[in-house]
LONUMI-739519 format. One record per residue: x, y, z of N, C-alpha, C, O in turn. Coordinates in nm, 4 decimals. Example, Ala and Ser with C-alpha at 12.3 -4.5 7.8 and 13.67 -1.06 7.14 Angstrom:
# LONUMI-739519
      n_xx      n_yy      n_zz     ca_xx     ca_yy     ca_zz      c_xx      c_yy      c_zz      o_xx      o_yy      o_zz
    1.3190   -0.5690    0.7800    1.2300   -0.4500    0.7800    1.3200   -0.3300    0.7800    1.4236   -0.3319    0.8465
    1.2850   -0.2250    0.7080    1.3670   -0.1060    0.7140    1.2900    0.0030    0.7870    1.3409    0.1138    0.8039
//
This chain:
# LONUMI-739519
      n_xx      n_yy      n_zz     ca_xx     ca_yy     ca_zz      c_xx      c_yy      c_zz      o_xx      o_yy      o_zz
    0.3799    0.2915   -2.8337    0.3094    0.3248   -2.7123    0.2308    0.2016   -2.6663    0.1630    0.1369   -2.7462
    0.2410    0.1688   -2.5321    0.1566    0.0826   -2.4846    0.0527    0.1236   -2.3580    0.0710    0.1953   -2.2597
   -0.0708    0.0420   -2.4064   -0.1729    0.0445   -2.3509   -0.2335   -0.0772   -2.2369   -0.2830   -0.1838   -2.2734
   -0.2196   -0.0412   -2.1163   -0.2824   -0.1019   -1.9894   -0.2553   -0.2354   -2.0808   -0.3394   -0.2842   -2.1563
   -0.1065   -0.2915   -2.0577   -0.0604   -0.4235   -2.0986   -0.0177   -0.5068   -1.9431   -0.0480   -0.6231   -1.9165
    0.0531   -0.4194   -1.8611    0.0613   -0.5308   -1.7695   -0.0640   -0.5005   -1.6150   -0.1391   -0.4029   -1.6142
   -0.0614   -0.5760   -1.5316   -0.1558   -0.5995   -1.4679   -0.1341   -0.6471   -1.2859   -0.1570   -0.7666   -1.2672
   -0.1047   -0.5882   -1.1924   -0.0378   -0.6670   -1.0702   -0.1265   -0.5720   -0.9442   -0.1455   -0.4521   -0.9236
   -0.1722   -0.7216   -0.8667   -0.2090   -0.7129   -0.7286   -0.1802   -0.7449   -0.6210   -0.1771   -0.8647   -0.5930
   -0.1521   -0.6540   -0.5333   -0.0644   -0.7006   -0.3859   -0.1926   -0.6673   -0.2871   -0.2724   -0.5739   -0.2950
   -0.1850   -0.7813   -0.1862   -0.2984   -0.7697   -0.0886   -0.2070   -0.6817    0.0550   -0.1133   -0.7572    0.0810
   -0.2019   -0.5871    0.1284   -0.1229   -0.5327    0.2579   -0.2688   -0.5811    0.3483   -0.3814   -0.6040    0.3040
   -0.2356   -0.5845    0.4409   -0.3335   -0.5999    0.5663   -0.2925   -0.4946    0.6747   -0.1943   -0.4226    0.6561
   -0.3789   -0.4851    0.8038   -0.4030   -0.4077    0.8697   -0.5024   -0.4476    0.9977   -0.6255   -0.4466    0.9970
   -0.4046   -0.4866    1.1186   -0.5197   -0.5727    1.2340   -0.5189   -0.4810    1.3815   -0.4910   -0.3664    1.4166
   -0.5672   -0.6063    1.4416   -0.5679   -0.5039    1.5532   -0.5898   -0.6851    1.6734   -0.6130   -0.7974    1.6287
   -0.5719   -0.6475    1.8154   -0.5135   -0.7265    1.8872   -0.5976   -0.6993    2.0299   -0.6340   -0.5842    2.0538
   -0.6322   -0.8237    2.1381   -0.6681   -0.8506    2.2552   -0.7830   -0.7129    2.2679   -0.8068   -0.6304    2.1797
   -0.8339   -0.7189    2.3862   -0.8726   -0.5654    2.4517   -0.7883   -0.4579    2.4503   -0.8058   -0.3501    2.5070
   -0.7017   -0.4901    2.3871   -0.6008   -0.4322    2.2977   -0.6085   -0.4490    2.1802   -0.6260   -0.5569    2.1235
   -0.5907   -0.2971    2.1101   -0.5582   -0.3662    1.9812   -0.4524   -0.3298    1.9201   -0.3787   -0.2335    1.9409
   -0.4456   -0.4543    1.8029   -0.2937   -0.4326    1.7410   -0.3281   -0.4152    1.6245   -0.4213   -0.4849    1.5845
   -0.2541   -0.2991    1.5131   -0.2945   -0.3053    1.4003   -0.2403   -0.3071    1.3199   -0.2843   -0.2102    1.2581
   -0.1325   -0.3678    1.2360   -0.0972   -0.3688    1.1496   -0.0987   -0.4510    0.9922   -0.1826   -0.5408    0.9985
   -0.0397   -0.4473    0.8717   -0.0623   -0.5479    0.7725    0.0906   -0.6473    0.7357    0.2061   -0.6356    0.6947
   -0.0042   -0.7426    0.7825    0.1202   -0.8723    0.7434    0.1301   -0.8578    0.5964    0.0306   -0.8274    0.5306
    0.2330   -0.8760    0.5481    0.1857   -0.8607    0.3858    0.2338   -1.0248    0.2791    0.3506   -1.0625    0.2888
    0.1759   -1.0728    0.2246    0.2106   -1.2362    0.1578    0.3402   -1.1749    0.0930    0.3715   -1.0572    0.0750
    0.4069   -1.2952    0.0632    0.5354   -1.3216    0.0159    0.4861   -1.3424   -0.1220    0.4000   -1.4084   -0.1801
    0.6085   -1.2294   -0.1568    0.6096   -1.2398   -0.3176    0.7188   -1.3006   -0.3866    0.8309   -1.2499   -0.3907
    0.6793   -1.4370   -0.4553    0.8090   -1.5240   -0.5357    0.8371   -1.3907   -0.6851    0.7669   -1.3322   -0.7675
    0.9615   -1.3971   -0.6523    1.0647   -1.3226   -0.7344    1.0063   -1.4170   -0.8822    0.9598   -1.5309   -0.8864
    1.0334   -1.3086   -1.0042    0.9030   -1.3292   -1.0842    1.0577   -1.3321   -1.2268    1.1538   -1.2626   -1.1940
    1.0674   -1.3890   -1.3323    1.1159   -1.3500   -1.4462    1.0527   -1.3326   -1.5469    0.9789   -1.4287   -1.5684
    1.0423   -1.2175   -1.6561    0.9750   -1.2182   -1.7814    1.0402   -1.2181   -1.8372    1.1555   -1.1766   -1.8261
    0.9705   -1.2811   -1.9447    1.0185   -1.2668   -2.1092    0.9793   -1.1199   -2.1660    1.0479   -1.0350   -2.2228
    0.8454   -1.1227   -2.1296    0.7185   -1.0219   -2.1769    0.7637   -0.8533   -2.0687    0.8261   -0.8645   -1.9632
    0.7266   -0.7402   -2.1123    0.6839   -0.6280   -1.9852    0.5856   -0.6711   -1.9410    0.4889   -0.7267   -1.9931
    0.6254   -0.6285   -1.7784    0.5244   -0.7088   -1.6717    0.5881   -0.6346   -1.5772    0.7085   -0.6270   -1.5529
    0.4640   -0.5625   -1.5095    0.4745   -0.4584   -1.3680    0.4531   -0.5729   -1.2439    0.3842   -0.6743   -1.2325
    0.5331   -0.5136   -1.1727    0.5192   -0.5927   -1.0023    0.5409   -0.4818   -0.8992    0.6216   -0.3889   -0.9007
    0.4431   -0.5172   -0.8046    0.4132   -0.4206   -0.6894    0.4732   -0.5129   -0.5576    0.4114   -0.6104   -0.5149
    0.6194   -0.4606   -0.4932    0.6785   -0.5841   -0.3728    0.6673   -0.4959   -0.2547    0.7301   -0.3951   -0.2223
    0.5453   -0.5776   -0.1846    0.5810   -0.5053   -0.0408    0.6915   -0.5551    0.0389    0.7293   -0.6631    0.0844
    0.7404   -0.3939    0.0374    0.8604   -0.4458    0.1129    0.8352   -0.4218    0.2816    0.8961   -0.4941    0.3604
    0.7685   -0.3462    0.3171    0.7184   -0.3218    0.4805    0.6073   -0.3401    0.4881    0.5453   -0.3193    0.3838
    0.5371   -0.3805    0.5940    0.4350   -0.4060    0.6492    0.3287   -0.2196    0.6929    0.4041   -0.1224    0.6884
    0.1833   -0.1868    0.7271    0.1699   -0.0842    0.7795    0.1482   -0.1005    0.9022    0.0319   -0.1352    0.9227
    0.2066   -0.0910    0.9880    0.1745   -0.0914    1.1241    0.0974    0.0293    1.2325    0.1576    0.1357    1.2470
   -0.0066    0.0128    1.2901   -0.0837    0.0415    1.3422   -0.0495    0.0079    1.5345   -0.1223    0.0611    1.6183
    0.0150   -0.0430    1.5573    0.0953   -0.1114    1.6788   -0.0398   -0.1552    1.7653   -0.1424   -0.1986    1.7129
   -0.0267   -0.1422    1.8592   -0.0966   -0.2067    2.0136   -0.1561   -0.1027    2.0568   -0.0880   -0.0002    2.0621
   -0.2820   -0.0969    2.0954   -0.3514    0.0138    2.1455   -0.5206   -0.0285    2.2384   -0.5909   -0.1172    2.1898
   -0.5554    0.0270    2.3360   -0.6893   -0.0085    2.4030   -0.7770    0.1423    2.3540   -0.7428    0.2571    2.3259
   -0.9025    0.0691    2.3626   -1.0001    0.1336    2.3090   -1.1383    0.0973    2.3862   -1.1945   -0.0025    2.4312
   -1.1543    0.2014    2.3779   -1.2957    0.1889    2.5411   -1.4222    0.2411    2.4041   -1.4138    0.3592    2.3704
   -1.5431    0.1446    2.3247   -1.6099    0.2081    2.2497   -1.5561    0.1950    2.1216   -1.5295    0.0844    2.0747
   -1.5316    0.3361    2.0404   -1.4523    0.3657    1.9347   -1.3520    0.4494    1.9167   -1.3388    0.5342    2.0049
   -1.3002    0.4505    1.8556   -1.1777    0.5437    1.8247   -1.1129    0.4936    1.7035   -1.1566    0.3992    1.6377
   -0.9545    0.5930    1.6627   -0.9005    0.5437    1.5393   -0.7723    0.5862    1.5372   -0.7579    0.6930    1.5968
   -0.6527    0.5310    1.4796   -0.5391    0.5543    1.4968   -0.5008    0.5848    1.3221   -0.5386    0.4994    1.2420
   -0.4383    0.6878    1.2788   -0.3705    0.6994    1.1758   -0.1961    0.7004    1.1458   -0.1647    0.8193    1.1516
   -0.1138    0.6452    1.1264   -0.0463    0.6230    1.0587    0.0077    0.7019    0.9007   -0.0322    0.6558    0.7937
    0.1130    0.8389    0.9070    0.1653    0.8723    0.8024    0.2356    0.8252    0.7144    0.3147    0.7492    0.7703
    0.2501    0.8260    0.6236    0.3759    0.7856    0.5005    0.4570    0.7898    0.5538    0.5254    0.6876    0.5503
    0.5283    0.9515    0.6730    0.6965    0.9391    0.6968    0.6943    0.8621    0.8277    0.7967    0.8406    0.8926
    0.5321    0.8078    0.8757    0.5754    0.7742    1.0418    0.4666    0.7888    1.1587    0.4199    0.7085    1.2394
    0.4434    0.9420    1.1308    0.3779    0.9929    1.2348    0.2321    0.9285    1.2512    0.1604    0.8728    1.1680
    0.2081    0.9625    1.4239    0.1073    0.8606    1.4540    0.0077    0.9521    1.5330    0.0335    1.0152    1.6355
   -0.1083    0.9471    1.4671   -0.2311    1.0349    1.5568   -0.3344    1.0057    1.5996   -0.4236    0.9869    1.5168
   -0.3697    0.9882    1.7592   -0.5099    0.8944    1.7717   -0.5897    0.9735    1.8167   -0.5593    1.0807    1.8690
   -0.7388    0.9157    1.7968   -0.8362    0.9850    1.8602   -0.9185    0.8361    1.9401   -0.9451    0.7227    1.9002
   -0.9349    0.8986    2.0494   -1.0311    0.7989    2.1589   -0.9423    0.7108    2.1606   -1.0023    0.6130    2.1161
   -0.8147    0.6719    2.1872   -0.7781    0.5485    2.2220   -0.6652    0.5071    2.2992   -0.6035    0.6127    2.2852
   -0.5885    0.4368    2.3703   -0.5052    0.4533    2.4440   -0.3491    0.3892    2.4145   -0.3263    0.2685    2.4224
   -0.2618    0.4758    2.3847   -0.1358    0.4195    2.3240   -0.0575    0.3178    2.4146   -0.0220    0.3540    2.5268
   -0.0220    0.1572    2.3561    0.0778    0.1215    2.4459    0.1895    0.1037    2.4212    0.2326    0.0568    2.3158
    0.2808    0.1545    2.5572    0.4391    0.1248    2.4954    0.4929    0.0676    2.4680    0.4756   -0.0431    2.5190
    0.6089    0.0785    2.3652    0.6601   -0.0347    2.2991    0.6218   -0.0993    2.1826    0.6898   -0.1781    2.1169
    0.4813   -0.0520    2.1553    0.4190   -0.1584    2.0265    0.4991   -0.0455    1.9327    0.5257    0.0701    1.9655
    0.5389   -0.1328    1.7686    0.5785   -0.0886    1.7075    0.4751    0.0028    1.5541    0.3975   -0.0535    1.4768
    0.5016    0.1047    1.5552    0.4434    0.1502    1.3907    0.4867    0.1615    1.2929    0.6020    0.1192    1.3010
    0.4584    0.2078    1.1580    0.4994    0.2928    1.0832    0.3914    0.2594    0.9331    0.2929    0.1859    0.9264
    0.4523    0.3401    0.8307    0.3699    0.3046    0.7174    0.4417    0.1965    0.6503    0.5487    0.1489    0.6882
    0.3397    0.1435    0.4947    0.3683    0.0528    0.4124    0.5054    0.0821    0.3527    0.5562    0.1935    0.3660
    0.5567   -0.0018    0.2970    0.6329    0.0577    0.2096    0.6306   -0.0178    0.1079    0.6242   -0.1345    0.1464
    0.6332   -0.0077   -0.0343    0.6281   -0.1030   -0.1347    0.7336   -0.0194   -0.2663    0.7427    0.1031   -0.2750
    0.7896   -0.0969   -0.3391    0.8227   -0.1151   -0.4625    0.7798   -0.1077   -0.5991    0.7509   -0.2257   -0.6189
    0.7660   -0.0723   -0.6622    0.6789   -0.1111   -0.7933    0.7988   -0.0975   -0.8827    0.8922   -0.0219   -0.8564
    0.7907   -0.1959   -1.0204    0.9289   -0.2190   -1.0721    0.8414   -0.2390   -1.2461    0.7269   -0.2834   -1.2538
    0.9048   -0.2062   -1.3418    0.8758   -0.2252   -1.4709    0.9594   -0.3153   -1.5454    1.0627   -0.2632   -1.5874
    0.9462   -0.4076   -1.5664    1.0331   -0.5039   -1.6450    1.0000   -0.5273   -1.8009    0.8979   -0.5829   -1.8414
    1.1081   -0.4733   -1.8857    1.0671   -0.4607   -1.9832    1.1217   -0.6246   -2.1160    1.1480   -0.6344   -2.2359
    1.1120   -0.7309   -1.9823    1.0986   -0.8471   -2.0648    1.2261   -0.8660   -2.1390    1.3280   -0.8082   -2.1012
    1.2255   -0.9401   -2.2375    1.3443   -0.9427   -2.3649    1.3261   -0.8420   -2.4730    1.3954   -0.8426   -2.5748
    1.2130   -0.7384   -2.4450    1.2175   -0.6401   -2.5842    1.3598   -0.5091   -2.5629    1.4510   -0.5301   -2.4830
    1.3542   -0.4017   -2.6347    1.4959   -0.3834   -2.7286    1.5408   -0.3088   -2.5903    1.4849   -0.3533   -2.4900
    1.6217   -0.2152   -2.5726    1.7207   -0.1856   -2.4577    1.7163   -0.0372   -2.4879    1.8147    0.0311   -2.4596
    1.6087    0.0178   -2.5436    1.5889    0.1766   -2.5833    1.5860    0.2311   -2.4599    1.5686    0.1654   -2.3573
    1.6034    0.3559   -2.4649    1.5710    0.4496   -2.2980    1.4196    0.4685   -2.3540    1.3766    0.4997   -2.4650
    1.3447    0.4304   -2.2069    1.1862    0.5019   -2.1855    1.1621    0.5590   -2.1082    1.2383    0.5556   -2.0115
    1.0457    0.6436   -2.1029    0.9620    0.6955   -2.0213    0.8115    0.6144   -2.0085    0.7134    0.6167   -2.0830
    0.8347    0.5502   -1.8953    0.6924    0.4573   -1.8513    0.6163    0.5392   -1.7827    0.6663    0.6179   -1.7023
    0.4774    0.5319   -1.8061    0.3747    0.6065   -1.6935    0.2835    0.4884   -1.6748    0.2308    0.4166   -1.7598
    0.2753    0.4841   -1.4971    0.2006    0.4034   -1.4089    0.0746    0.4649   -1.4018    0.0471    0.5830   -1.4228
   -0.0206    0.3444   -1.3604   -0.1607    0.3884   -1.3441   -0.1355    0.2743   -1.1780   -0.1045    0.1554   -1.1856
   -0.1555    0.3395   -1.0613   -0.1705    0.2463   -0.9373   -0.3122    0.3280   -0.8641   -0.3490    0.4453   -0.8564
   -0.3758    0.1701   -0.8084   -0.4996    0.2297   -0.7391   -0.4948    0.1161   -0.6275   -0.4716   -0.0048   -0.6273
   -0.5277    0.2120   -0.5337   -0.5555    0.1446   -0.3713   -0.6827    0.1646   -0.3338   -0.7268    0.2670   -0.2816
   -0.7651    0.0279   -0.3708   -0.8879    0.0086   -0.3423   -0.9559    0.0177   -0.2481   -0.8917   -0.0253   -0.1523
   -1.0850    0.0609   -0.2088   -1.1351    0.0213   -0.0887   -1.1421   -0.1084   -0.0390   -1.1707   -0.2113   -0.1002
   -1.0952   -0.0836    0.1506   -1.0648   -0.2168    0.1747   -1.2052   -0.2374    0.2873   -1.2732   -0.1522    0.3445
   -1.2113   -0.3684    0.2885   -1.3542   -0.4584    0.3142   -1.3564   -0.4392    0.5196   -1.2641   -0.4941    0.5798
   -1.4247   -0.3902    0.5716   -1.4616   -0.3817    0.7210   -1.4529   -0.5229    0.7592   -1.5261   -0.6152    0.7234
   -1.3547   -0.5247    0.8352   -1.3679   -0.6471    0.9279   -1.4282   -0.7169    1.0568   -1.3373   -0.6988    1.1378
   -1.5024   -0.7682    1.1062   -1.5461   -0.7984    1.2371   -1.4907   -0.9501    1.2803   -1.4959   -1.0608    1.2267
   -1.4311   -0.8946    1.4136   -1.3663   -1.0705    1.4644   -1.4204   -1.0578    1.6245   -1.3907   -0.9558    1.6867
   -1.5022   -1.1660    1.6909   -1.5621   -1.1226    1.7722   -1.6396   -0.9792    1.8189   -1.7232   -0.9575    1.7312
   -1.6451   -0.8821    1.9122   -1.6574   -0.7657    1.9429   -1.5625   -0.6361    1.8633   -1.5821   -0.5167    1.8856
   -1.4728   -0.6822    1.7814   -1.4007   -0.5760    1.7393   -1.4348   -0.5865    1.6029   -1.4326   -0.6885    1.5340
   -1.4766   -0.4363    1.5596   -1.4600   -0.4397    1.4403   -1.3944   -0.2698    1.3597   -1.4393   -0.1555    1.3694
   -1.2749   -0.3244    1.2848   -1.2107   -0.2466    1.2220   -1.1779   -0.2028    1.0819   -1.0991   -0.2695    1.0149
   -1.2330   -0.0966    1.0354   -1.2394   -0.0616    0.9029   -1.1127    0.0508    0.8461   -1.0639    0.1363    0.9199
   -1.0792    0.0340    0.7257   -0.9888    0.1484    0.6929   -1.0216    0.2436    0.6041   -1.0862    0.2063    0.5062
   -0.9886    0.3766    0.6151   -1.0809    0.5016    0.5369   -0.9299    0.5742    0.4787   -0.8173    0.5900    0.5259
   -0.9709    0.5937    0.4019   -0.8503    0.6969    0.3322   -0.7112    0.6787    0.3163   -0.6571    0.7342    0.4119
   -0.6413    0.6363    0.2541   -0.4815    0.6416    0.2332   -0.4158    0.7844    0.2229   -0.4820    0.8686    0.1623
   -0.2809    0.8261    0.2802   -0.1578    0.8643    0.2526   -0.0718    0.8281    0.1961   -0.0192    0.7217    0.2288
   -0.0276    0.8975    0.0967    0.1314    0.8484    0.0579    0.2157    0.9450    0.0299    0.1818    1.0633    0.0337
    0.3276    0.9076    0.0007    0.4447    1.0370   -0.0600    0.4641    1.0295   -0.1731    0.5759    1.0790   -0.1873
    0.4286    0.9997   -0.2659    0.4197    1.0351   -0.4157    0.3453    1.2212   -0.3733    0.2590    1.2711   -0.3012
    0.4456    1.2625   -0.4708    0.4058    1.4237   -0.4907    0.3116    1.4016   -0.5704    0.3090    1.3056   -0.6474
    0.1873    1.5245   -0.5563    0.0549    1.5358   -0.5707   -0.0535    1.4054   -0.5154   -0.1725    1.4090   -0.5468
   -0.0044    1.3074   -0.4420   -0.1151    1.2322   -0.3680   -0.0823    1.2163   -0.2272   -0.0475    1.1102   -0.1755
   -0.0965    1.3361   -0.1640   -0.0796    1.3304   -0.0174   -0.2066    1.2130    0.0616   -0.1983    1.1195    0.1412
   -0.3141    1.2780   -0.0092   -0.4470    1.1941    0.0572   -0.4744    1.1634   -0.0557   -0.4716    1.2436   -0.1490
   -0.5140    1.0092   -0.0689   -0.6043    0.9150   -0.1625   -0.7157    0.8929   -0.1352   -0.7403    0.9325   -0.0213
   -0.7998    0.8473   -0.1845   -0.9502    0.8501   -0.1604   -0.9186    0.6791   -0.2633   -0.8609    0.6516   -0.3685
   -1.0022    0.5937   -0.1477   -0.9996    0.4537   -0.2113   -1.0504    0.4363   -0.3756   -1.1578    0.4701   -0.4254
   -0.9811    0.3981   -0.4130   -1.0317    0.3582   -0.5964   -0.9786    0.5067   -0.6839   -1.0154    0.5246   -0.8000
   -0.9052    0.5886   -0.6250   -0.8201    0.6792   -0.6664   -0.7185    0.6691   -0.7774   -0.6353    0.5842   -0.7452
   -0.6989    0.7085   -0.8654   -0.6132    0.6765   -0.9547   -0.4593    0.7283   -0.9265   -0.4484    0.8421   -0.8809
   -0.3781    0.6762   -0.9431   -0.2701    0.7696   -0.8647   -0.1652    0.7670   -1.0130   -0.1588    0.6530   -1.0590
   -0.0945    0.8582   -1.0829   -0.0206    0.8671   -1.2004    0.1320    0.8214   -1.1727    0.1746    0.9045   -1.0924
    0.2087    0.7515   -1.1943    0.3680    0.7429   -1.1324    0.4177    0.7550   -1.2668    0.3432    0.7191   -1.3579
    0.5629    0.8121   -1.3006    0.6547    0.8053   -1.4065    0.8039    0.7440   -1.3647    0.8901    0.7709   -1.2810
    0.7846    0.6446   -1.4724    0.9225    0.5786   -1.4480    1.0363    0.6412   -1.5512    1.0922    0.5676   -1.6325
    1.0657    0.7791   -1.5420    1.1544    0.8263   -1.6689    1.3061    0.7857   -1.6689    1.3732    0.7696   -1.5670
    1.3453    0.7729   -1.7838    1.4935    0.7514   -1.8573    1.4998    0.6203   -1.8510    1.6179    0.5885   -1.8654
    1.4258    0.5183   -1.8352    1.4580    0.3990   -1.7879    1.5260    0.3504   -1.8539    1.4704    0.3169   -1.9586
    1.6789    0.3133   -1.8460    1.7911    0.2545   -1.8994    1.7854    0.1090   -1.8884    1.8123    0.0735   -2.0032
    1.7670    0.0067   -1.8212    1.8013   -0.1274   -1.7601    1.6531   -0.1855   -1.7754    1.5454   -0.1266   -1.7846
    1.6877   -0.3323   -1.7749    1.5698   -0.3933   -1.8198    1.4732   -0.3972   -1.6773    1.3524   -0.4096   -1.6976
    1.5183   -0.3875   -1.5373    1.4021   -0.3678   -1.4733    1.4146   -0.1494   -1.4113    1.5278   -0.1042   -1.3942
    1.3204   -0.0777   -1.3947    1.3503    0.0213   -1.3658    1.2449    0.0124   -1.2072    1.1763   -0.0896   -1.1994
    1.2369    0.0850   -1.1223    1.1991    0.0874   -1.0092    1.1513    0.2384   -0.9436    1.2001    0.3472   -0.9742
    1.0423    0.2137   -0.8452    0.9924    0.3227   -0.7820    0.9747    0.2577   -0.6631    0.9237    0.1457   -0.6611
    1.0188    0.3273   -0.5396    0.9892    0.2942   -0.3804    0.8669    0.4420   -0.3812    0.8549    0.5423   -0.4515
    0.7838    0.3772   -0.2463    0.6688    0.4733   -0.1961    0.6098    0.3777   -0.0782    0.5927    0.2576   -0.0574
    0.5839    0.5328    0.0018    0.5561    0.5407    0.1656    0.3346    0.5337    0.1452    0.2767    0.6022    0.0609
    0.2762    0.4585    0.2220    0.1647    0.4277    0.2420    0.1195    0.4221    0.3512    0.1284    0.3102    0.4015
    0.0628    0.5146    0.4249   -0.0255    0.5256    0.5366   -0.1807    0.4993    0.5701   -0.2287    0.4375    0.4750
   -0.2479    0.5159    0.6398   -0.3832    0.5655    0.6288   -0.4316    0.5190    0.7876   -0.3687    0.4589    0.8748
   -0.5530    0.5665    0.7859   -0.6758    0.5618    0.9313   -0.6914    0.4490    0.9329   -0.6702    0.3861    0.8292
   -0.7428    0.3684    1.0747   -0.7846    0.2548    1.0926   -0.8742    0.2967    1.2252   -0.8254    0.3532    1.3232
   -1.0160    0.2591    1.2119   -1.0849    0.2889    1.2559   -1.1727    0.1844    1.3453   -1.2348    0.1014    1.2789
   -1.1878    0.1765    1.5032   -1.1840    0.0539    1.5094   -1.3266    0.1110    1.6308   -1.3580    0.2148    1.6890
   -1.3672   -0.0007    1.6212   -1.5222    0.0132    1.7185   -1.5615   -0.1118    1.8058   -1.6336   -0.1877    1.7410
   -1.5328   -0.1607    1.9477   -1.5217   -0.2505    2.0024   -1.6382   -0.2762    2.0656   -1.6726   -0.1744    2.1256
   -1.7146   -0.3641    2.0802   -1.8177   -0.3535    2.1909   -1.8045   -0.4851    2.3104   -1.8949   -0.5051    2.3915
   -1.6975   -0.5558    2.3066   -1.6577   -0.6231    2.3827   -1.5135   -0.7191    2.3655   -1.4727   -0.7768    2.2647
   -1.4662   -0.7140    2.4744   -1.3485   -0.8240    2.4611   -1.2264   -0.8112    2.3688   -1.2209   -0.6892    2.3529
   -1.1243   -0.8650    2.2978   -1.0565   -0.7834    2.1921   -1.0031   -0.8803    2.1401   -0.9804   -0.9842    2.2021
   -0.9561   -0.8498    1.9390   -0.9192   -0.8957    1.8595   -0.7968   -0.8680    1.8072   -0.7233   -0.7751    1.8407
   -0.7789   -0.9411    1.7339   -0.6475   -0.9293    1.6316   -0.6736   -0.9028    1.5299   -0.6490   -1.0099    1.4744
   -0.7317   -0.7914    1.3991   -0.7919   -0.7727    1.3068   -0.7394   -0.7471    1.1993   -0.6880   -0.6352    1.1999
   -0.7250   -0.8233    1.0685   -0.6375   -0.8383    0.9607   -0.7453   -0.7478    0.7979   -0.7954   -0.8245    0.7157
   -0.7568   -0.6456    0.7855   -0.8216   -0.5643    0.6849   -0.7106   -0.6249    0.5451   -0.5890   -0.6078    0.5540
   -0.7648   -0.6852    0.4389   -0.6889   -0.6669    0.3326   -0.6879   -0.5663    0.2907   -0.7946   -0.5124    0.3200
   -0.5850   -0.4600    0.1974   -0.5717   -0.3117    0.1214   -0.5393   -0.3916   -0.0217   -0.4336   -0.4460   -0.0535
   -0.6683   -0.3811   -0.1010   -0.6022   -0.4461   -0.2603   -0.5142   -0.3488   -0.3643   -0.5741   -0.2506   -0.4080
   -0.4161   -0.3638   -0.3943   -0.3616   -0.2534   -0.4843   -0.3423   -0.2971   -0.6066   -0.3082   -0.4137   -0.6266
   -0.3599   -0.2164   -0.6973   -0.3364   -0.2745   -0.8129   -0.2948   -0.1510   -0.9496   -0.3274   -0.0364   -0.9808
   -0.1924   -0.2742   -1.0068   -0.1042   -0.1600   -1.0654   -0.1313   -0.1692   -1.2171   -0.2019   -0.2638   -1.2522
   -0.0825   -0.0791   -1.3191   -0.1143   -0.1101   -1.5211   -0.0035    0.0120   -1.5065    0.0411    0.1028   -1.4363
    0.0038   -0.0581   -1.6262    0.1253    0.0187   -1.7145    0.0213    0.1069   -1.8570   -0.0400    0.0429   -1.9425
    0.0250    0.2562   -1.8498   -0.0646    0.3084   -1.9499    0.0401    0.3124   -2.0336   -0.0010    0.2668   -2.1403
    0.1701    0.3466   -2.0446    0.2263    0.3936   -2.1903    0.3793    0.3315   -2.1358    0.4195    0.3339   -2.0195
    0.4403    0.2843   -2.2376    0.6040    0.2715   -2.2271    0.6688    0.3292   -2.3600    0.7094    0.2567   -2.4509
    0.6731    0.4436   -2.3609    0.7408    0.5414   -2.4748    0.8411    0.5848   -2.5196    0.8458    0.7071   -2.5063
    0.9819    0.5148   -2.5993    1.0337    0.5191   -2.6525    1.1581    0.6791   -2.6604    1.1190    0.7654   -2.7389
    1.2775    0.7074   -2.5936    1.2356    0.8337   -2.5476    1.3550    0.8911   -2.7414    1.4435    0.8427   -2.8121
    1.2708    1.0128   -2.7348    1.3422    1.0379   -2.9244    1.4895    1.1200   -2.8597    1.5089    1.1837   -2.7562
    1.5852    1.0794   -2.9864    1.6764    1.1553   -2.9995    1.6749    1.3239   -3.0674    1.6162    1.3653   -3.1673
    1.7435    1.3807   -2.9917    1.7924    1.5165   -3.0248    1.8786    1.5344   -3.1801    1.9221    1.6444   -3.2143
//
């Protein structure tokens, strides 16, 4: 059994744009990684997009896991694009033996830091995702994932990431980039017994 051995952080962002705003997260490029050792990696593979929107005051646009988009106080423009995160998380079990496991994930999506860029300033409150049993996250949330039967030396989980972006203007408009820190551990990689 292993204990909180590996360790991985992906930064997603989340902005917003002109007297308009735009909101989504550029996400850094992740160099393709080889171990020797088990070693978890979290790859964003989509960005969360928040698209193009005007805002008179405050208001806030949310963004679902499958898509859907719900605003309050603010004015949608056409054409800007949305949707949620999407990321990867992968278990690589290094050069050790080629047994079938059952891995259990520990992933947490931290609270992310309020931004101000000129007159705009935009904060993010609460995550969505589609992992069954974490519809709504609450930042610094522990979220449980199982990687079962894992046959092959890397095994893999895809998952959908949404959440609120909450934005409060008091003049003129920005482009606003919120980092979302995530960070992933491996609690157990368990050996699975024969019948």
């Amino acid at each position: 059994m292993m204990r909180k051995r590996s360790f991985s952080r992906v930064l997603a962002n989340a902005g917003a744009f002109g007297a308009v705003i735009f909101a989504g997260s550029a996400l850094p490029p992740v160099a393709p990684a080889r171990a020797d050792v088990p070693e978890i990696r979290i790859v964003p593979d989509s960005q969360l997009r928040f698209g193009a929107f005007m805002i008179f005051g405050s208001g806030s646009r949310s963004v679902s896991p499958s898509g859907d988009v719900s605003d309050l106080a603010v004015v949608p423009i056409e054409g800007s694009r949305t949707g949620p995160a999407h990321f990867t998380i992968s278990y690589d079990r290094g050069n050790e033996s080629n047994h079938v496991l059952d891995i259990e994930l520990e992933l947490v999506l931290s609270p992310a830091q309020a931004v101000r860029v000129r007159g705009v300033e935009g904060r993010l409150s609460g995550y969505d995702t589609d992992i069954p049993g974490y519809l709504r996250v609450q930042p610094g949330q522990a979220i449980r994932l199982t990687l079962s039967n894992c046959r092959t030396r890397i095994c893999s989980r895809s998952f959908n990431v949404g959440g609120t972006l909450h934005v409060s203007r008091q003049f003129g408009g920005a482009e606003i980039v919120v980092p979302i820190p995530i960070d992933a551990a491996v609690i157990s990689a368990e050996r699975q017994r024969r019948n």
